[in-house]
N, C-alpha and C positions, 0 to 999 in steps of 0.2 A: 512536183511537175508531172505534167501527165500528156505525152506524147507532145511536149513544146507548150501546152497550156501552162499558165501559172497556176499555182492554188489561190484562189480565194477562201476566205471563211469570216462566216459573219455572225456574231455574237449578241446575243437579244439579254438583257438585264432588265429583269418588272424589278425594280427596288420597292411596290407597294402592292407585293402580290397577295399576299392573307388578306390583308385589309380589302382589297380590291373583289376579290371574290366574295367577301360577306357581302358588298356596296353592291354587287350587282342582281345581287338576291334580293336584298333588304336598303332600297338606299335610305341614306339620312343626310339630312341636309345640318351640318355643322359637324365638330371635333367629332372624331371616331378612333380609335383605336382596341385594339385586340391584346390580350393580356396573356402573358404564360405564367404560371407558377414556377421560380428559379432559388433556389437555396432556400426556404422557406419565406419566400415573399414575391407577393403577387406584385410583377413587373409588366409593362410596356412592351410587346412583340413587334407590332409591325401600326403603324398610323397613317389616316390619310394629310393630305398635304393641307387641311385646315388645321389639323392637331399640330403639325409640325407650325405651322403660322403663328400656333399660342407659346411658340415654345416649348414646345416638349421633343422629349427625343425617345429614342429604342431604349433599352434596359432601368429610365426611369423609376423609379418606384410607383405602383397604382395610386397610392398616398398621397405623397405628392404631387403626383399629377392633377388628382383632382381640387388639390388646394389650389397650385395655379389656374386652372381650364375648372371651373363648376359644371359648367354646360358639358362637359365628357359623357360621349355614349361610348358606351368599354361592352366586351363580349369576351369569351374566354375564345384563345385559339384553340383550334384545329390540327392539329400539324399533315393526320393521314388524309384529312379530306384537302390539304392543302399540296401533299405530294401526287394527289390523282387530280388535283385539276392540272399539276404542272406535266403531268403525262397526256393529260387531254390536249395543252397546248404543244408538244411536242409531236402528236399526231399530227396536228393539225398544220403544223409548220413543213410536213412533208410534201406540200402543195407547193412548196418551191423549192426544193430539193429531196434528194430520196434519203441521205445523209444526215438524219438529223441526232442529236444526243444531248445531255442533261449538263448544265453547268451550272454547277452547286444544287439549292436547295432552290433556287430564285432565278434559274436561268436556262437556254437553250442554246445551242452551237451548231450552226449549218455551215457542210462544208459545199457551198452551191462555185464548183469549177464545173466550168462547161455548162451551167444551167442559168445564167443572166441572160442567153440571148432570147430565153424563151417570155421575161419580160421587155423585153425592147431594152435592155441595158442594166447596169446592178444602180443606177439612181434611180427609175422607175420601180427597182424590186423593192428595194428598200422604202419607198415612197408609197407601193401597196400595203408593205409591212405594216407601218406605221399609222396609216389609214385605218386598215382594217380593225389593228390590237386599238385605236381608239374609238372607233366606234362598236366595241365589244366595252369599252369600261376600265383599260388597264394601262394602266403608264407603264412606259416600254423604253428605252435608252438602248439603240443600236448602234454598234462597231462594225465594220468591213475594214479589213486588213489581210496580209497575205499569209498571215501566220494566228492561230489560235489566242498566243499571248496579248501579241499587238491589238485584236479585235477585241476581246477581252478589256485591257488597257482602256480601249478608246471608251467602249460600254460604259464602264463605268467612273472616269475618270474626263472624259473631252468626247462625246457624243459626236462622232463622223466617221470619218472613210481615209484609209492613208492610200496614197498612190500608189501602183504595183510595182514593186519590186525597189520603194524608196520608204522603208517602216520607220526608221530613224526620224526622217523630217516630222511625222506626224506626232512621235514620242517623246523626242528629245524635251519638248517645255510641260511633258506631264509628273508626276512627284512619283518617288522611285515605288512608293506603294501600288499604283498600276501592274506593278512585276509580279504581284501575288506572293508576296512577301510576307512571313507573321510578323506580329506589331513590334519584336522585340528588334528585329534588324532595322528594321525603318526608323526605329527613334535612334537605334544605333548609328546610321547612315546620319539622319540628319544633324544627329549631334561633331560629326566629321565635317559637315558641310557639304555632303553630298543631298539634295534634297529634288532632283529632278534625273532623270532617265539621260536625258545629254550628260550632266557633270559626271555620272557613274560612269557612261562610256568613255570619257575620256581618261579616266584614274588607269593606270597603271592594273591590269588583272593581278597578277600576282600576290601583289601585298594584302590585296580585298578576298582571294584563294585563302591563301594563310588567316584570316582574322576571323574569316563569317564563313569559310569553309567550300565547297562546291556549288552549295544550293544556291548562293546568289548567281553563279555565274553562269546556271543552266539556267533560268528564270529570264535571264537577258539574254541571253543565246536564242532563247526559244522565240522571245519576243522579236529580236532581229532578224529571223529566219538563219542563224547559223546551225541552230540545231533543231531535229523535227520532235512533231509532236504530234500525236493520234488522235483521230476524232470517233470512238466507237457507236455506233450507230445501236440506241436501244431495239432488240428483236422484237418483230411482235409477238403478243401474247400468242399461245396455241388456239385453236379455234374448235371446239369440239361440236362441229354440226354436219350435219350427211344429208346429202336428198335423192331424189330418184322421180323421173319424170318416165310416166309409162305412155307407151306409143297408144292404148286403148284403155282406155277407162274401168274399172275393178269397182266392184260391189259387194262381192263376200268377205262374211269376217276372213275364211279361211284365206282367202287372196291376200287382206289387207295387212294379216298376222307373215303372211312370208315374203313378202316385200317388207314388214320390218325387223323380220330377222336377218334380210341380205344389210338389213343400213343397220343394224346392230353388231352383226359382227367385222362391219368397216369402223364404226365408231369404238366398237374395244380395240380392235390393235392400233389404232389412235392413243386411246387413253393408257394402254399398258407403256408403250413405248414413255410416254410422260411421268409413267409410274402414280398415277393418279386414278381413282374411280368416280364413278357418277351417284352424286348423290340427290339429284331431281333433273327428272329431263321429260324432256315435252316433244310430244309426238303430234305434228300437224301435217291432215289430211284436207288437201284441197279439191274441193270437187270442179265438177265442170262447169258451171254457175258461174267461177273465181271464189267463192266462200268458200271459208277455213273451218276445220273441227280441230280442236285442240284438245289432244288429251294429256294432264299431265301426270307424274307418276312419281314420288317421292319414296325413297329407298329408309329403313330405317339404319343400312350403312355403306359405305363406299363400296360400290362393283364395279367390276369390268368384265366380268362373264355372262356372255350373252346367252347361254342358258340356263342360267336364274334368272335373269332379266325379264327375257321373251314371257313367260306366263304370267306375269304381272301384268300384262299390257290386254292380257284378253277382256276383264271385265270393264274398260274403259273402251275398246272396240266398238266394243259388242253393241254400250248405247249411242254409239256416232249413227245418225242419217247419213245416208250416202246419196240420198237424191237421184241423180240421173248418172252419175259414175265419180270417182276419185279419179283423179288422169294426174296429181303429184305426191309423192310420201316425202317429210322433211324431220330428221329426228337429230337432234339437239341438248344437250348434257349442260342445261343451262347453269348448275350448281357442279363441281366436282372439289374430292379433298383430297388429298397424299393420300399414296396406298401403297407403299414399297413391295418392293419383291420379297417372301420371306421364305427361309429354308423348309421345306415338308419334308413331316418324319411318317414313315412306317406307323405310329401309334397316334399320329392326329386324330382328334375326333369330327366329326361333320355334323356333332349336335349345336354347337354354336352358329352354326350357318343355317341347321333348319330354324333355328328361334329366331333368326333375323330375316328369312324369307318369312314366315307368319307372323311377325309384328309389319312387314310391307304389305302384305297380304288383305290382314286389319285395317292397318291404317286405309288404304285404297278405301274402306268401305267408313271407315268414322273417323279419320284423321288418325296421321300419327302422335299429334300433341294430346289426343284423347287418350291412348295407351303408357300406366305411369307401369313406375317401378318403385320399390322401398329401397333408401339407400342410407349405409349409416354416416352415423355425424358424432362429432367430436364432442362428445356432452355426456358428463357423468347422471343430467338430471333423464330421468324416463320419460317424460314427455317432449325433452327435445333431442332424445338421442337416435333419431332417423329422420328422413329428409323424404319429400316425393318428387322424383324427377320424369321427365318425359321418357319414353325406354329407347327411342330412337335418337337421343341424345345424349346419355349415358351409357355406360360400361358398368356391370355389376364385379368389380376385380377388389373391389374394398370387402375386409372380412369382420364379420360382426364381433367385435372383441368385446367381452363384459369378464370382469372378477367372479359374479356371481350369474346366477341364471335368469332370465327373465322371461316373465310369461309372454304367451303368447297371444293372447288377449289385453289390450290396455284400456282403461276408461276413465273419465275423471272420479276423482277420490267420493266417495260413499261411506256418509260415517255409519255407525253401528256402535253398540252399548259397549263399554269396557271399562273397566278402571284397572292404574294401575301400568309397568312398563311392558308388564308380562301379557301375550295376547289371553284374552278373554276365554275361557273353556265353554261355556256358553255364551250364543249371540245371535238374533234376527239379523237375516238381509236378504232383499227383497223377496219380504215376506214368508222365507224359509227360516224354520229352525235348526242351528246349526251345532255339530258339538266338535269341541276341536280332540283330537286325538295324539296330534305330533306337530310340532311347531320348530322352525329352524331359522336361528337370528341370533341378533340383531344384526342388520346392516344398515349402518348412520349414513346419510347421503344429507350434504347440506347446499345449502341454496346457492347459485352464483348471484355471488353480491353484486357484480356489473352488469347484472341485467333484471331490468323492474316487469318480474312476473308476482299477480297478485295472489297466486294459488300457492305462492311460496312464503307469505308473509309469516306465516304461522311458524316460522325458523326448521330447523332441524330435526329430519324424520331417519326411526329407524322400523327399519322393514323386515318384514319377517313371511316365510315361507308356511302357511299352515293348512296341515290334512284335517280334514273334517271328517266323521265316521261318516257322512253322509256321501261321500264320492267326491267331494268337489277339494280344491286344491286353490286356494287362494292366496294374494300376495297382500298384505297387511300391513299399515306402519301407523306408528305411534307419534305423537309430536308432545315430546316433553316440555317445550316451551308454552307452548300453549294446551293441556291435555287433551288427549283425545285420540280414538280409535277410528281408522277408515280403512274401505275395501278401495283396492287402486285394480287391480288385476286378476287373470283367474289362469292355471295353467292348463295347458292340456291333459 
């Protein structure tokens, strides 16, 4: 109650919401259903109402299905792009109340008291409702009731509206699974003879206390209105954008640059407080025309310190037109990640931070996906034991572990004269003569048999470390399965 008003609250259920969202994308005219992978078999997720028409149901087999329905057009689901459209429709439900929140995975819950008189009544609100979600593409099964349960209940169990402040008339003929009950009490109940919402309210509490314990009896309380139930309203997300409208129109870089470090240093303690930094944000300058300059600026790690920021922004400045003046600055963190608070010590170093201002630096001028890095990888063979990543995407915190040492130089294998396991004392390569002086070996590295590399067929190499009088220092291996001497590498 709220100052003499009753509660309302009204309960929206898509029972064909994944499906419904591919269809509105992609429609198809016949069987459709969306498939998940569930203990190692591709099942039935969610179907529209022509799959269901052939017969088929939710957790199906894919197999089967298709043997019944041939005409099946199947797609793998979704599930994250399936939990942000149902937050879109949640937004979007705050058009009739300011109260709105999530129920389950397939639904919505608006607590709209005090807000039907703004449709002319809650049968025209609900009659917009219903409107609307069908001419968007998605079957919708609405509850009004005075209590979260009972609307729920009706959603998805008897589609209407129970009179206020009389929840029982509306429930009494629906089957006690309305309650929100697991399967295991409901076929318990029914196997008693209790199989509707009326016969349970009439049974004696206590014996049903003792046998199925508390939970059935909040579940009916709640549904009744004897006991309350919360409706918490998802927050909105944080919004990391800042602007600034100048009374006279700005032209200088040097003007343009400190009008965005007043909206840069409002946008960090924005972002600190979230504990989050900015990992691309876009700086748009409007001029007096109404045209926009956009400059955007991609970080290669999460900031919040607006001065390391600030000088990143000069050489995107610098080529904006300003035309006849800028008169709005709007700066925007259109990307950001986690960046906790961390403890600083006395011996911190601030070389990791210059490397991540001049890889941002860089990238401004050739992308940061242009700047890699070597990074190792879990592989005893030498040519696949390091990986190339982007450096604005990676952390170099992995440490190069090897048994033995490896050059620093690698190149595909180069054979050269030799017989024999022992390396050669003499030998040409490329086109030098070479004479060995000290050789250190063998080290046998054999092929992974689970992956089909043809430079490996030649089976099991051992490699060996050899000084030449000549200066050079090369890595050498043998393959006794198939004989044969090759240059793989050179040291420093």
């Amino acid at each position: 109650m709220f100052d003499g008003i009753r509660r309302r609250v009204v309960c929206v259920w898509f029972p064909r919401l994944a499906s419904d969202r591919v269809l509105r994308a992609h429609p198809i005219d016949g069987p459709f259903a969306l498939t998940l992978q569930e203990k190692n078999a591709n099942r039935l997720y969610c179907l529209n109402i022509q799959a269901e028409r052939q017969g088929l149901h939710r957790g199906m087999p894919y197999s089967d299905a298709r043997a019944f329905c041939p005409t099946l057009h199947s797609r793998p689901a979704d599930l994250d792009a399936d939990r942000k459209f149902l937050h879109v429709l949640r937004r979007w439900a705050t058009r009739y109340c300011p109260w709105v929140g999530l129920e389950g995975e397939d639904g919505l819950v608006l607590d709209i008291t005090g807000a039907a008189h703004l449709f002319a009544g809650e049968a025209p609100m609900l009659a917009d409702m219903r409107r609307r979600l069908a001419r968007a593409g998605l079957a919708a099964r609405i509850g009004l009731a005075d209590t979260r349960g009972a609307a729920w209940a009706l959603a998805h169990h008897g589609e209407g509206q129970a009179e206020a402040g009389r929840p029982l008339d509306a429930l009494a003929g629906l089957p006690v699974a309305a309650l929100r009950l697991d399967d295991k009490t409901v076929t318990a109940l029914q196997r008693l003879g209790l199989r509707s919402i009326g016969d349970l309210e009439r049974v004696a509490r206590a014996p049903l206390a003792r046998r199925f314990g508390p939970g059935l009896l909040v579940r009916l309380d709640q549904a009744l209105g004897r006991q309350s139930e919360q409706i918490s309203p998802l927050a909105e997300p944080p919004h990391y954008g800042v602007r600034m409208t100048l009374p006279e129109p700005i032209g200088l870089q040097d003007d343009v640059l400190a009008g965005t470090a007043r909206l840069l240093d409002r946008l960090c303690l924005r972002l600190k407080a979230q504990e989050v930094g900015a990992r691309v944000l876009c700086l748009t300058l409007r001029r007096v025309d109404q045209e926009a300059r956009t400059v955007e600026l991609r970080l290669a790690r999460p900031l919040h310190d607006p001065h390391r920021i600030l000088p990143l922004f000069r050489r995107g400045v610098t080529d904006v037109e300003a035309g006849f003046g800028i008169d709005q600055i709007r700066l925007e963190a259109t990307r950001v990640e986690p960046l906790p608070v961390e403890q600083l010590s006395h011996v911190a170093s601030r070389g990791k931070d210059r490397v991540d201002d001049l890889i941002s630096r860089l990238g401004t001028r050739i992308g940061l996906e242009n700047i890699q890095r070597f990074l190792p990888a879990d592989s005893h063979i030498p040519e696949r034991g390091f990986l190339i990543a982007p450096a604005a995407c990676s952390d170099p915190d992995g440490a190069w572990c090897s048994p033995r040492p490896r050059p620093l130089r690698l190149f595909p294998p180069e054979p050269i004269d030799g017989e024999g396991p022992r390396p050669p004392e003499r030998f040409r390569w490329r086109r030098m003569s070479l004479c060995t002086t000290r050789a250190t070996g063998p080290e046998r590295i054999a092929p992974e048999w689970w992956l089909e590399d043809a430079g490996w067929r030649s089976g099991v190499r051992d490699y060996w470390q050899a000084e030449t009088r000549q200066g050079r220092r090369l890595w050498l291996f043998y393959t006794p399965q198939n004989p044969g001497w090759f240059v793989q590498g050179e040291f420093a």
